[in-house]
C-alpha positions in Angstrom: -6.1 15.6 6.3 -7.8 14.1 3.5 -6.4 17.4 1.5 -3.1 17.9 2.9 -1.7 13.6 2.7 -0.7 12.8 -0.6 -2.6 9.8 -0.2 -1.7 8.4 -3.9 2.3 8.7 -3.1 1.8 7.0 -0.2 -0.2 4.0 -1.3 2.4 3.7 -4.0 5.4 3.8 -1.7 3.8 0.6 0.6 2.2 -1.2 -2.3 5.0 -3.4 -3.4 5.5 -4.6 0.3 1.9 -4.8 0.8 0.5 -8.6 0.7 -1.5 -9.8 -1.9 -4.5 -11.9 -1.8 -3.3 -15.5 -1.4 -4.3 -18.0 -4.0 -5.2 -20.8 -1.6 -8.4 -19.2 0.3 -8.1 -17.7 3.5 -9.2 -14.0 4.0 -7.8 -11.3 2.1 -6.2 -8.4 3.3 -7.2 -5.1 4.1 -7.1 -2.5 1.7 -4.0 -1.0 2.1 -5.9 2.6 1.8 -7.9 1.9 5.2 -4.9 0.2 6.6 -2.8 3.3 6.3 -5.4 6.1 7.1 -6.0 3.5 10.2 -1.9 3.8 11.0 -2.2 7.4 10.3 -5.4 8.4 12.9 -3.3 6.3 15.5 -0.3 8.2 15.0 -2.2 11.7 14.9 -4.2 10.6 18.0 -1.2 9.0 20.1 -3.5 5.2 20.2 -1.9 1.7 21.4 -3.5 -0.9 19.3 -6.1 -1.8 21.3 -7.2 1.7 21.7 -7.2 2.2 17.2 -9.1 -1.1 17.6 -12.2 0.1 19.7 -11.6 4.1 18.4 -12.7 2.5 15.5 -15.7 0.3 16.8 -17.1 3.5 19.0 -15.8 6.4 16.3 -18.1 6.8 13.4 -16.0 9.5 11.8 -13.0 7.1 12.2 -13.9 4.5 10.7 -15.9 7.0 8.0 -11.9 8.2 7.4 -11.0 4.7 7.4 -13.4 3.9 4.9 -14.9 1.2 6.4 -18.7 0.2 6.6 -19.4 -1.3 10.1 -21.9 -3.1 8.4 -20.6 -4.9 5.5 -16.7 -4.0 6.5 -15.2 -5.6 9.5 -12.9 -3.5 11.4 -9.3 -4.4 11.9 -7.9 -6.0 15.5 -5.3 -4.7 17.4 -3.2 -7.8 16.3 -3.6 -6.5 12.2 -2.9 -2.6 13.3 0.8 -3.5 14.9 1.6 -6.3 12.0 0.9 -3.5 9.8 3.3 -0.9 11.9 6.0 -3.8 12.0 5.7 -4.3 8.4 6.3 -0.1 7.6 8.9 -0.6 10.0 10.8 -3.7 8.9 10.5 -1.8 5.4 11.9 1.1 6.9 9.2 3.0 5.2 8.9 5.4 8.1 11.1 8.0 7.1 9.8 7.3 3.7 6.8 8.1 4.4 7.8 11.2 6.3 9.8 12.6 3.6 6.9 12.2 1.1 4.4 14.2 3.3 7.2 16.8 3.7 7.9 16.9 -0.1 4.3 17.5 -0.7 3.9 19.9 2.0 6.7 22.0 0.2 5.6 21.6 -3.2 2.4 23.4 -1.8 4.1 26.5 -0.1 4.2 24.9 3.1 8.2 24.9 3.3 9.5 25.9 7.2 12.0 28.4 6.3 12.2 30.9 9.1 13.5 29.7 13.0 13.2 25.9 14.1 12.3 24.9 17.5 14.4 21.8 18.7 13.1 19.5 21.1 13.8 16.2 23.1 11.5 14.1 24.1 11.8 11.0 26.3 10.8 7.5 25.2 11.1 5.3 28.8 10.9 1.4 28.6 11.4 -1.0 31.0 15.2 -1.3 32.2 14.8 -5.0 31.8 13.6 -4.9 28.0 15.5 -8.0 26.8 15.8 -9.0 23.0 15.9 -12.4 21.4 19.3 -12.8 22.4 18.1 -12.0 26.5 20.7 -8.7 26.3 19.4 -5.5 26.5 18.6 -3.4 23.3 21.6 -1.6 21.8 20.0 1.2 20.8 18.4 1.6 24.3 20.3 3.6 27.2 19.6 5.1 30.8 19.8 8.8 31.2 18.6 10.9 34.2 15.6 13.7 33.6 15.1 15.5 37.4 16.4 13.4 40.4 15.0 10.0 38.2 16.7 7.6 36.2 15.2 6.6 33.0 15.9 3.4 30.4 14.8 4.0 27.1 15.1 6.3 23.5 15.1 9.8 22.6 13.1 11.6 20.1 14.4 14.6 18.7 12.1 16.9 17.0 12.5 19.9 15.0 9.5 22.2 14.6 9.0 25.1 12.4 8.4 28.4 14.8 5.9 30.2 13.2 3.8 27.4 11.5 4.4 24.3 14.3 4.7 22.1 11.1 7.5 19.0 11.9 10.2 19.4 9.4 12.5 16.8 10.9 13.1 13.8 13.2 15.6 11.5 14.5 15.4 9.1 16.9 18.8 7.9 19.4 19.4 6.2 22.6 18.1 8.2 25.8 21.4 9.2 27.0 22.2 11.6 24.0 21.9 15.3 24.5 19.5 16.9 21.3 22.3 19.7 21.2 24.3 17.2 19.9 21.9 16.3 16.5 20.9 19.9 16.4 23.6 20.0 13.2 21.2 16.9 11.6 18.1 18.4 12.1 18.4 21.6 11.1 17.2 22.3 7.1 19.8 25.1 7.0 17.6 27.6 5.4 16.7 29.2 9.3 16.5 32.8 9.4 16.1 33.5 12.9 18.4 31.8 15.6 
């Protein structure tokens, strides 16, 4: 991974949202370097927060990748990994920062251009998840998978056949059928149907 992220791009893209060191005292952030390779090894390795946390207190090579010294470094909580995922996502930098690995990927030779596998996935949550406002969230629905009901989200995914590399994703309420955002997630360059 170290060759294939354009690391550079990236760090650019969340600096300016970033927060700085503050002038009155206090402890200074992270770098945002080891804050993102931390939010990338706990998307690549499918971790809650409190498993990133000890990953990186039991995982040399993690926190090697991270950058971080467990001697003179200390190692981000749980609480700093998920206000750093809330502050890509209230930035919306997600997709950003999708379409910037994609981008390099291509520039590379790495471009999906052949067949695309499409695929659903589930995302369950509790039926009762309530927002500020104690209704349920909008973008949240039931749906039945087998003989069980489900509350939650949908993630479509399209994957390119031959190399398994992720050229697109979308993400909807559970109830929508992925037939119906195969016309979004297709690049339009497929060869094979």
């Amino acid at each position: 991974m170290e060759q294939v992220v354009p690391w550079q791009a990236l760090l650019e893209l969340i600096e300016p949202c970033y927060p700085k060191a503050s002038k009155k005292g206090g402890r200074p952030p992270y770098p945002l370097a080891t804050m993102l390779r931390i939010h990338l090894m706990q998307q690549w390795y499918s971790l809650s927060g409190p498993g990133m946390e000890e990953a990186l207190i039991e995982v040399p090579t993690m926190r090697r990748f991270a950058g971080i010294d467990l001697i003179s470094d200390r190692i981000p909580d749980e609480t700093t990994i998920l206000t750093f995922r809330h502050l890509l996502e209230q930035n919306e930098l997600g997709e950003k920062i999708f379409e910037t690995v994609k981008s390099h990927l291509k520039e590379r030779g790495m471009a999906m251009k052949q067949g695309t596998i499409i695929d659903a996935t589930l995302i369950a949550a509790p039926s009762s998840t309530k927002n500020k406002d104690w209704n349920r969230d909008p973008e949240m629905h039931q749906t039945k998978k087998g003989n069980q009901w489900y509350f939650g989200m949908k993630v479509h995914i399209c994957v390119d056949k031959d190399t398994g590399l992720i050229h697109s994703v979308e993400t909807t309420a559970a109830n929508v059928h992925y037939i119906t955002r195969a016309a979004n997630l297709l690049h339009g360059e497929e060869e094979v149907g």
